[in-house]
C-alpha positions in Angstrom: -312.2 186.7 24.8 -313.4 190.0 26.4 -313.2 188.3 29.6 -309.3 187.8 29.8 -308.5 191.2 30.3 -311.7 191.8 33.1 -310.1 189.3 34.8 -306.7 190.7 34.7 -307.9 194.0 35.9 -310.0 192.4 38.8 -306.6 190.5 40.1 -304.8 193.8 39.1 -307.6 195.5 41.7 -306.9 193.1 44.3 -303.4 193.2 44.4 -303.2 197.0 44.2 -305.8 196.8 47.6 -303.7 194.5 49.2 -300.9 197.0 48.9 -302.9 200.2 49.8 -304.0 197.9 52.9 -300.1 196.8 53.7 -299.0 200.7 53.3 -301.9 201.5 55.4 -300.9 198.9 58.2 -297.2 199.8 58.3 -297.2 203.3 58.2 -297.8 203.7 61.7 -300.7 206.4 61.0 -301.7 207.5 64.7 -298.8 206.6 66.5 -297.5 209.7 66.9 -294.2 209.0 70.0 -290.6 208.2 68.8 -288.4 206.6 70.4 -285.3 204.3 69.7 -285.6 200.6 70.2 -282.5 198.0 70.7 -282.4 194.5 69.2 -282.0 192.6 72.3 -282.5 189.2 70.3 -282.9 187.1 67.3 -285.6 184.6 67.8 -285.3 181.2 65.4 -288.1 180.3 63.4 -287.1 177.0 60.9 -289.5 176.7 57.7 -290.0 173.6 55.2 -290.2 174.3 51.9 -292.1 171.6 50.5 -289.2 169.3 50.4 -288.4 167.9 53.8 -285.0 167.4 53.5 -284.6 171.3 52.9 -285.2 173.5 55.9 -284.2 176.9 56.2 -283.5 179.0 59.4 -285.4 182.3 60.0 -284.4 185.0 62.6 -286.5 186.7 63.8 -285.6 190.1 65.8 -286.8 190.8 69.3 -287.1 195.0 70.0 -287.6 196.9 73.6 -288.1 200.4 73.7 -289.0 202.8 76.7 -291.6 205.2 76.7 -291.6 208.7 77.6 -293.4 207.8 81.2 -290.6 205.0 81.7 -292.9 201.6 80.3 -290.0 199.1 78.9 -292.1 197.2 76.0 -290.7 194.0 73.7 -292.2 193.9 70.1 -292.0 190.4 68.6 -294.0 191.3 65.0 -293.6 188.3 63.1 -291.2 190.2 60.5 -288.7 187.2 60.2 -285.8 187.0 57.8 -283.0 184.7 56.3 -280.1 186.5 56.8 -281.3 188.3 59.5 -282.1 192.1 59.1 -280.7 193.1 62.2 -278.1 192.1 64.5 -278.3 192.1 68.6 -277.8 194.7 69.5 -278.5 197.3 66.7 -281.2 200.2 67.6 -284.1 201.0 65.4 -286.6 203.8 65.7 -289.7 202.3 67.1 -293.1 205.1 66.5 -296.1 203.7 68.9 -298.9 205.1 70.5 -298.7 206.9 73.7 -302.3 205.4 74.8 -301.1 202.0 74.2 -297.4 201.3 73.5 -297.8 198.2 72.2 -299.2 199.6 69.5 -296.0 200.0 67.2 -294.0 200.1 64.6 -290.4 199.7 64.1 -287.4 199.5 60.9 -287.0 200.9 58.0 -288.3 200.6 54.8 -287.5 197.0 53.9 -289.3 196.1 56.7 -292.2 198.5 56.7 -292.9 198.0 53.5 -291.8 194.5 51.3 -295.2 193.2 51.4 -296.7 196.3 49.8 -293.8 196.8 47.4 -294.3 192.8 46.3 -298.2 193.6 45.8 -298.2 196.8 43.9 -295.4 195.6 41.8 -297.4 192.4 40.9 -300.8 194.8 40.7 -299.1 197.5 38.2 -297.6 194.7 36.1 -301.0 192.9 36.2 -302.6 196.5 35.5 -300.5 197.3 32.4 -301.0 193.7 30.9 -305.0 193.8 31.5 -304.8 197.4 29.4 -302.6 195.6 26.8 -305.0 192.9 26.7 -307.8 195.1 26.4 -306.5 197.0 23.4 -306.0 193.9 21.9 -309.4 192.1 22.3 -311.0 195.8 21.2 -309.0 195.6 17.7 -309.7 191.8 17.0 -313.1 192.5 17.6 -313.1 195.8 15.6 -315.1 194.9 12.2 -313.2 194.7 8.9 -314.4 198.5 6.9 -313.5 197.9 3.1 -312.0 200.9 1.7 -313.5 202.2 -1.6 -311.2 203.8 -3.9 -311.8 207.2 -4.8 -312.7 208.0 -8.6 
């Protein structure tokens, strides 16, 4: 029985990494330019959900920015979203890296940072059930001390 909680705190381990790693990838560390980026599009992106029959629509927003030395970039990250996060239009503060522009970040929190909300959500709820679980297994496992009155 030891081995439940080990196992809860190795997945609690992982997920809390996977967050540290997503806060680490979204925070933009290095990319030290500003500038403000329009939403010149919403790309569609369709996605199945195991049943055929139901597919759902996914937008997908398309940002350009210009740098300080005048380069117009498009950022297409992958971030899609059903309703969309953004409409055409809309500016958003893009940070990127003067050496290589295309090398940024744009949004706010929500889309910065869901996936490593999600993960260290899941790894602190994971964390505090493998200490639960571990408290649990220690007392079961405690041996049984017979108290002798006192005379």
């Amino acid at each position: 029985m030891i081995w439940i909680p080990r196992i809860f705190f190795a997945l609690a381990a992982l997920f809390l990494a996977v967050a540290g790693l997503a806060v680490w990838l979204s925070s933009g560390i290095g990319l030290t330019a500003k500038a403000t980026g329009t939403v010149i599009r919403l790309e569609t992106s369709y996605s199945n959900s195991g049943n055929t029959r139901a597919r759902s629509t996914l937008y997908c927003p398309i940002v350009a920015f210009t740098t300080a030395t005048g380069q117009r970039i498009e950022l297409d990250r992958g971030f899609c979203s059903s309703p969309a996060v953004y409409d055409v239009g809309e500016s958003v503060e893009v940070s990127y890296d003067p050496d290589d522009p295309a090398d940024a970040v744009y949004g706010g929190f929500f889309t910065r940072y869901l996936v490593a909300v999600i993960f260290g959500a899941f790894g602190t709820l994971l964390l505090i059930g493998a200490s639960i679980a571990w408290i649990l297994v220690r007392k079961a496992a405690r041996p049984v001390r017979e108290v002798m009155p006192l005379r």
